[in-house]
Each structure stands twice: as structure tokens, then as C-alpha cells.
C-alpha positions as CSV (number, residue, x, y, z in Angstrom):
1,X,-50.4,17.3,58.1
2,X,-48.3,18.4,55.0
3,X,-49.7,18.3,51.8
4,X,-48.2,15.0,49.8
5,X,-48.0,16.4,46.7
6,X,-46.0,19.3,47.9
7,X,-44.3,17.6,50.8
8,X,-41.7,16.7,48.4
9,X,-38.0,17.5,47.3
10,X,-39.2,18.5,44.0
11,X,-36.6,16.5,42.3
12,X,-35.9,17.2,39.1
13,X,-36.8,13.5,37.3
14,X,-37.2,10.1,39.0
15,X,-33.5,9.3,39.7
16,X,-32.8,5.6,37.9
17,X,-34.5,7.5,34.9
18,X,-31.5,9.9,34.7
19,X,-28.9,6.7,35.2
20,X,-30.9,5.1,32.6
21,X,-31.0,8.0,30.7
22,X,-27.3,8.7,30.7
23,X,-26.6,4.7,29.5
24,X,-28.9,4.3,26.9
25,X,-27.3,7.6,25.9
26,X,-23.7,6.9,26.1
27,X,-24.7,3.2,25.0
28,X,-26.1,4.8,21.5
29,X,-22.9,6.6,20.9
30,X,-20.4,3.7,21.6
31,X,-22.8,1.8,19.0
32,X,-22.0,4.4,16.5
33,X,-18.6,4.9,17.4
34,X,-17.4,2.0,19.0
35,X,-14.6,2.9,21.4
36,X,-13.0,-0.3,24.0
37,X,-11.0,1.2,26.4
38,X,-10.4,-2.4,28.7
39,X,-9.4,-5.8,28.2
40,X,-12.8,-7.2,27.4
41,X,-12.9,-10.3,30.2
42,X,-11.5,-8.6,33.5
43,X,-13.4,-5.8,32.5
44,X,-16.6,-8.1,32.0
45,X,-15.9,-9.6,35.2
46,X,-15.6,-6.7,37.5
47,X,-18.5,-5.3,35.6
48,X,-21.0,-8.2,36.9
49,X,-19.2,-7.9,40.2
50,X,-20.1,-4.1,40.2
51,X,-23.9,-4.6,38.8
52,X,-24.4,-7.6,41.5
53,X,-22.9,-5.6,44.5
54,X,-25.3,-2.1,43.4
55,X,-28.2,-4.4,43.1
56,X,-27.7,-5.8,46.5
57,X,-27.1,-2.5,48.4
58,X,-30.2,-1.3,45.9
59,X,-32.1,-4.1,47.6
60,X,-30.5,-3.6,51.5
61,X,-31.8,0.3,51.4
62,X,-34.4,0.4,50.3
63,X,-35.5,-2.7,52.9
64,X,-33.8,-0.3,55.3
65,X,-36.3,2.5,54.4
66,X,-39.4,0.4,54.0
67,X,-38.7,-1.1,57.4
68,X,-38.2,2.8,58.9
69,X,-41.6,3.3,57.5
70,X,-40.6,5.8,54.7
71,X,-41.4,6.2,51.3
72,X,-38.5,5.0,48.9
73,X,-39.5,7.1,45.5
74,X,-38.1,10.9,45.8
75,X,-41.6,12.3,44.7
76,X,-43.2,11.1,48.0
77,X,-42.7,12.4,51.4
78,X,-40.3,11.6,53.6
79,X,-42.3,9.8,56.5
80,X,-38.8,8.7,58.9
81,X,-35.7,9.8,59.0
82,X,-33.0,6.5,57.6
83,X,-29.8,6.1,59.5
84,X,-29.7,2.6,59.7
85,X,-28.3,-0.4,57.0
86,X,-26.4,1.0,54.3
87,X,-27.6,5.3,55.5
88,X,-24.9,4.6,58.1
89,X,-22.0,4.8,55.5
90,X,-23.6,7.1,52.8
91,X,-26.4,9.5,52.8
92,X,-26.9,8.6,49.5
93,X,-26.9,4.6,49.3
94,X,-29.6,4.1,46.7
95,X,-27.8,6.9,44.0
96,X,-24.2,5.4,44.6
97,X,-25.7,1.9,44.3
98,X,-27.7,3.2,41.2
99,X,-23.9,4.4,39.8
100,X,-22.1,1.4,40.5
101,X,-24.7,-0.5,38.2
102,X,-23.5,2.1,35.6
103,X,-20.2,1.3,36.0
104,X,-20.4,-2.0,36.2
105,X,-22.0,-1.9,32.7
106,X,-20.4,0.6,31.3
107,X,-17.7,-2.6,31.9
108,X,-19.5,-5.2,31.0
109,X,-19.9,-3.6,27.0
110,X,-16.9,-2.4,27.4
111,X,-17.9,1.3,26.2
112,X,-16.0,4.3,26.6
113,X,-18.5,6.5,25.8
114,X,-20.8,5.8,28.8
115,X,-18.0,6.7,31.4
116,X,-17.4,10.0,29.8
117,X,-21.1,10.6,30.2
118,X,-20.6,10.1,34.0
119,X,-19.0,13.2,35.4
120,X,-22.0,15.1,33.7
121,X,-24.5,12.6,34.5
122,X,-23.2,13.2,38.7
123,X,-23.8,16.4,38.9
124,X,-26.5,16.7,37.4
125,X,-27.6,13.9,40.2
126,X,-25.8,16.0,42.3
127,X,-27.7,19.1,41.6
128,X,-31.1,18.3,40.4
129,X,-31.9,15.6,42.8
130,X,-29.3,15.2,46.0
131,X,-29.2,18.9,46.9
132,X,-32.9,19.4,46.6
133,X,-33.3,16.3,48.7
134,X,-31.2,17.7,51.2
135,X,-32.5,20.7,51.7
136,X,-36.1,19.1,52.3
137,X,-34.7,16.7,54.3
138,X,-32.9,19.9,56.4
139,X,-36.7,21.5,56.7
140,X,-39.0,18.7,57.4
141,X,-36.6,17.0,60.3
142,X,-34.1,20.3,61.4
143,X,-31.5,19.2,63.8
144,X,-31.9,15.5,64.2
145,X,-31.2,15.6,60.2
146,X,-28.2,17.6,60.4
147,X,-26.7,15.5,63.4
148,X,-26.9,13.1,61.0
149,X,-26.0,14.9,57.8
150,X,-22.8,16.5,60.1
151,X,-22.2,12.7,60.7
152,X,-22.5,10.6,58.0
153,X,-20.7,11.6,54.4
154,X,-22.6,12.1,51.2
155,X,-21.1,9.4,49.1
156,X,-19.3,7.2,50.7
């Protein structure tokens, strides 16, 4: 039996902490520099469109997971394999749910700053977390997980 403190991905930070990360930062900087790049009410509404829908398919996966009888926090071990509920469209539900919320916020304030902090703020999602989960993902189930990786897209 694998070790559960190494049988990991070794992400590098708890995943929402980033997102949250990146707003608060991006949030900051449109306070001091106020930039409002949309029409503030459709922009407000397809904000809280965007936050409801990344809540929701927040809520569906990781359901999905907990019913699979796998961990849901990175810095656990994976105890299943997901393919089901939203893992049948994305290999990556939870972190595209995560950045729909951002969005949707990002609209909600109307902020400019917060979007340009996106492109950084995916890869380093990208990077530091996704690519490390893959790879662990790739040792600890082999070639049922790359049926599936060959299968399903990272995103969407």
C-alpha cells in the first residue's frame, strides 16, 4: 500500500488557493486603478450566470468523485479512477469550473485587471498542478488512465 503522504501529485498549492489567489490579486489592482472594460448589467448578468453554472459543475464532480470513492483535494491519493458526470467531457471539471467562477466575477465587478491576470494564472494551473496530476494519474493507473486521457480532452 502506497504511502499517503507521497502517493500524491505533488501539486504545487491547493488549486482554488491559486484562483483565489489570482482574484484577490487582480481585484487589488482594479481597486487602485479602476479599469471597466463591459457594460456594467449584461456583464453583471452573465457574470452570476457564469459563478452559478461553475458552482454547480463544482458541486456535480466532486459528488462524481466522492461517489467513485476517491479523494477530491489534489494532496490526497487518488483511490478510483473518475470517468463519469462531468470527467466525461473534461479531464479537468473541477479547475474549468473553478475558472468559470473567475470569470464570472471578474464580470460581475466589472474589472479588467483580473482577466489579464488569467492567461498567467492558466498556466501556471496548467503547469504547477494539471501536468503533475497527470503524470501521477499516468503512474498509479497506466493504461486504463490513458484510454481515458486518449479519450476524453483536457478542458473541454
Amino acid at each position: 500500500m502506497a504511502d499517503p503522504k507521497t502517493d500524491t501529485a505533488g501539486v504545487i498549492a491547493f488549486p482554488p488557493l491559486l484562483v483565489v489567489g489570482a482574484l484577490v490579486l487582480g481585484l487589488v489592482w482594479h481597486w487602485f486603478v479602476p479599469r471597466q472594460p463591459f457594460p456594467p448589467v449584461p456583464s453583471r448578468i452573465v457574470g452570476i450566470v457564469f459563478v452559478l453554472a461553475g458552482a454547480a459543475i463544482i458541486a456535480w464532480g466532486a459528488r462524481t468523485m466522492r461517489g467513485a470513492g476517491t479523494n477530491v483535494h489534489p494532496s490526497q491519493p487518488a483511490l478510483a479512477l473518475v470517468t463519469t458526470g462531468p470527467f466525461r467531457w473534461s479531464r479537468n471539471p473541477l479547475y474549468l469550473a473553478i475558472l468559470i467562477i473567475y470569470v464570472g466575477t471578474t464580470l460581475v465587478v466589472d474589472a479588467l485587471w483580473p482577466f489579464v491576470l488569467l492567461v498567467p494564472l492558466i498556466a501556471l494551473l496548467e503547469w504547477g498542478v494539471i501536468r503533475r496530476e497527470e503524470r501521477y494519474l499516468s503512474r498509479k493507473f497506466g493504461a486504463p488512465y490513458e484510454a481515458y486521457r486518449a479519450r476524453v480532452r483536457r478542458w473541454i
